[in-house]
C-alpha positions in Angstrom: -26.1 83.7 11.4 -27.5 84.3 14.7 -29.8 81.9 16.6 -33.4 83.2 17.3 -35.4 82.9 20.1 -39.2 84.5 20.8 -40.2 84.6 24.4 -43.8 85.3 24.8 -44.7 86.0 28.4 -48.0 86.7 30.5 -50.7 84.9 31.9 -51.4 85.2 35.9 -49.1 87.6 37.0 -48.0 85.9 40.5 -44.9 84.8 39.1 -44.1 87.5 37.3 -43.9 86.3 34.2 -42.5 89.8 33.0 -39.3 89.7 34.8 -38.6 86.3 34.0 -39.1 87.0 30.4 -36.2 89.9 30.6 -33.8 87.4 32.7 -34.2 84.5 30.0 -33.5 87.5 27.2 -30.9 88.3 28.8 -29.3 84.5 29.6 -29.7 84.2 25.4 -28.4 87.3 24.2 -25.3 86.9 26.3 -25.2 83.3 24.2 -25.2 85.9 20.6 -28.7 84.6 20.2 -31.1 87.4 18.6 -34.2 87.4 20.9 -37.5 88.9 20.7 -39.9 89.7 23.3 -43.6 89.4 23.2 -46.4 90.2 25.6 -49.0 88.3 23.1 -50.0 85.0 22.0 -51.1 86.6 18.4 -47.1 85.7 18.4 -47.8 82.7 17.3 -50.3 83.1 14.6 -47.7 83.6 12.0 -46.9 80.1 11.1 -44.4 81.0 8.8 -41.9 83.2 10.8 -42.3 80.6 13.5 -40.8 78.4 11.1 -37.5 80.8 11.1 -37.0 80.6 14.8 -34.6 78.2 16.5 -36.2 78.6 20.3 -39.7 79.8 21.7 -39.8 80.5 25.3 -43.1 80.8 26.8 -43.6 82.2 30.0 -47.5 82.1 30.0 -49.5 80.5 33.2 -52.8 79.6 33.3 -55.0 81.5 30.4 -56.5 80.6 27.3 -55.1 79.9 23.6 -56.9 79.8 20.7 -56.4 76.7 18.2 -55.4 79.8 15.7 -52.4 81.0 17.9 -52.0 77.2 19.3 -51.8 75.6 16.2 -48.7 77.2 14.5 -47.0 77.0 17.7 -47.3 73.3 17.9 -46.2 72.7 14.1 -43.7 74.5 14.6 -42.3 72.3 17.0 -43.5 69.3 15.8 -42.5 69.7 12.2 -40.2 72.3 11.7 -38.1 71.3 14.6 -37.9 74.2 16.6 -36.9 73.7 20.3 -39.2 74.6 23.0 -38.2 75.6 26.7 -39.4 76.9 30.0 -40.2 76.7 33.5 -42.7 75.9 36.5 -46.3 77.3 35.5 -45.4 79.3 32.7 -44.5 76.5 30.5 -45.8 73.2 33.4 -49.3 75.1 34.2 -50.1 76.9 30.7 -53.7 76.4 28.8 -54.8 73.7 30.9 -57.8 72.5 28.3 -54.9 72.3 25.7 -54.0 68.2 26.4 -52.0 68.3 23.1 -49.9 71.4 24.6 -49.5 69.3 27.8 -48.2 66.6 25.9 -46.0 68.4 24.0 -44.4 70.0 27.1 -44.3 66.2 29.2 -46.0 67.3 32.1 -48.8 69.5 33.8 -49.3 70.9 37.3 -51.9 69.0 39.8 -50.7 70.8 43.1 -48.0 72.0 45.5 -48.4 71.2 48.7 -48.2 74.0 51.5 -47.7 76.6 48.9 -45.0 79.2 48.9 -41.9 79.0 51.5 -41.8 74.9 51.4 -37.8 73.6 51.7 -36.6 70.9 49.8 -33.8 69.1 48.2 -33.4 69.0 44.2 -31.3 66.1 43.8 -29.7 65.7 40.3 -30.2 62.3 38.7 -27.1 61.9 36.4 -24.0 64.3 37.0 -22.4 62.9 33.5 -25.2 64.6 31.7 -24.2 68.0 29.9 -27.4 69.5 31.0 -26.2 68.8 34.8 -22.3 68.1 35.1 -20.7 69.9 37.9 -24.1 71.1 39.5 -24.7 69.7 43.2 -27.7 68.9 44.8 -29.2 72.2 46.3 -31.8 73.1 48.6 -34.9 75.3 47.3 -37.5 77.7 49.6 -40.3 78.0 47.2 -43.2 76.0 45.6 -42.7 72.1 45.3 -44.6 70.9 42.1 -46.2 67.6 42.6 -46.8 67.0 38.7 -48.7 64.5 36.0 -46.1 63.5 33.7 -45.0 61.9 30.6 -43.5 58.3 31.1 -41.5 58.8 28.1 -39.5 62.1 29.5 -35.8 62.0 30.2 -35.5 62.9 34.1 -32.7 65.0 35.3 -33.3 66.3 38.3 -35.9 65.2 41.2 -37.2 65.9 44.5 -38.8 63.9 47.0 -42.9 63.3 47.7 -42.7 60.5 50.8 -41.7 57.5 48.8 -42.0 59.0 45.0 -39.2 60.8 43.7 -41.1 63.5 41.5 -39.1 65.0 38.4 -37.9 68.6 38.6 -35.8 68.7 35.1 -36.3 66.6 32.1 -36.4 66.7 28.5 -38.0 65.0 25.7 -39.0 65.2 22.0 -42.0 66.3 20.6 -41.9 65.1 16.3 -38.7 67.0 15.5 -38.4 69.6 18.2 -36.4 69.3 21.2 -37.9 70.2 24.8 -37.0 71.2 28.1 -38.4 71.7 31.1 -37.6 72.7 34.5 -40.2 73.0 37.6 -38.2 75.6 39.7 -39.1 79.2 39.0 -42.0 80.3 41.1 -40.8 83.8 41.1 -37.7 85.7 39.2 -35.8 85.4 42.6 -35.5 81.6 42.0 -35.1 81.9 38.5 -31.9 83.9 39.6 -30.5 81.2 41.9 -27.0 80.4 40.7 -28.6 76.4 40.1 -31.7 78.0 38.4 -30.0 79.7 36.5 -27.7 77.6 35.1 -29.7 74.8 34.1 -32.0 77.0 32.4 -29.3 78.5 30.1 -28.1 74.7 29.3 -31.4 73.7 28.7 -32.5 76.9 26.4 -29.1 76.0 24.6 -29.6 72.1 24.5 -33.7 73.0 23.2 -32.6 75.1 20.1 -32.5 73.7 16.5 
């Protein structure tokens, strides 16, 4: 039987949380996963289908959740073991009152310095890894996330803040669900970037139950 995945996208629309929704559909489908495609949190009320699905995606930035549609989501992770994955504010910038949602996830946006358009060097951290073998450091113009995170996280990739080396990729668990995370994605052009790209569809593979 198929794995499923739900992506639920929207939120601010400045990264175009849309588009990306469609290019992580299509990543999965090409895998033979079944994928649905929501545009609302009410997605997430029914606790029980949740409970049938091997991957959510959320692609949500900023907005508000209610503990109704919250709730389920979290269980679901927590306790049935499904996986969880995403990238920069629509999974590292989402329902920023919701501390129990930022600890699931490992991390939350504080800022990015000069905004759109900075360059800078992802440097992966372990090239035996599955999640990274055979990808080279690359060079990124977009957003550089300067990030709270999780001391318990699994670091994969980083970039550089002066002296602190800040984490781009890692993973974690959260109860019996797997997580991923990935800062790059500002818009669906860096999304596309071949290095994007790839480690999203290891790490939407690696996140399923």
């Amino acid at each position: 039987m198929a794995k499923q995945a739900l992506i639920v996208w929207g939120g601010w629309d400045g990264h175009q949380p849309e588009e990306v929704a469609g290019i992580f559909a299509g990543l999965l489908r090409n895998e033979g996963y079944g994928v649905e495609v929501s545009n609302t949190l009410d997605s997430f009320r029914d606790a029980e289908k949740l409970a049938g699905i091997d991957l959510i995606v959320p692609v949500w930035t900023m907005g508000k959740i209610e503990k109704e549609q919250l709730s389920p989501l979290l269980a679901a992770v927590k306790e049935g073991g499904t996986g969880i994955a995403g990238c920069h504010g629509g999974m590292g910038d989402s329902f920023r009152n919701e501390v129990e949602y930022q600890y699931m996830v490992g991390g939350q946006w504080v800022a990015h310095p000069g905004n759109d358009g900075v360059t800078y060097t992802v440097r992966i951290k372990d090239r035996a890894q599955p999640l990274t073998e055979g990808i080279d450091d690359f060079v990124v113009v977009s957003e550089k996330y300067y990030m709270h995170v999780d001391p318990a996280i699994q670091v994969h990739a980083v970039t550089d803040f002066g002296d602190v080396e800040m984490p781009v990729v890692w993973t974690k668990t959260y109860g019996a669900g797997k997580v991923y995370y990935n800062s790059l994605g500002h818009q669906a052009n860096i999304v596309r970037m071949p290095e994007t790209l790839e480690l999203m569809r290891r790490g939407l593979l690696w996140a399923t139950r």
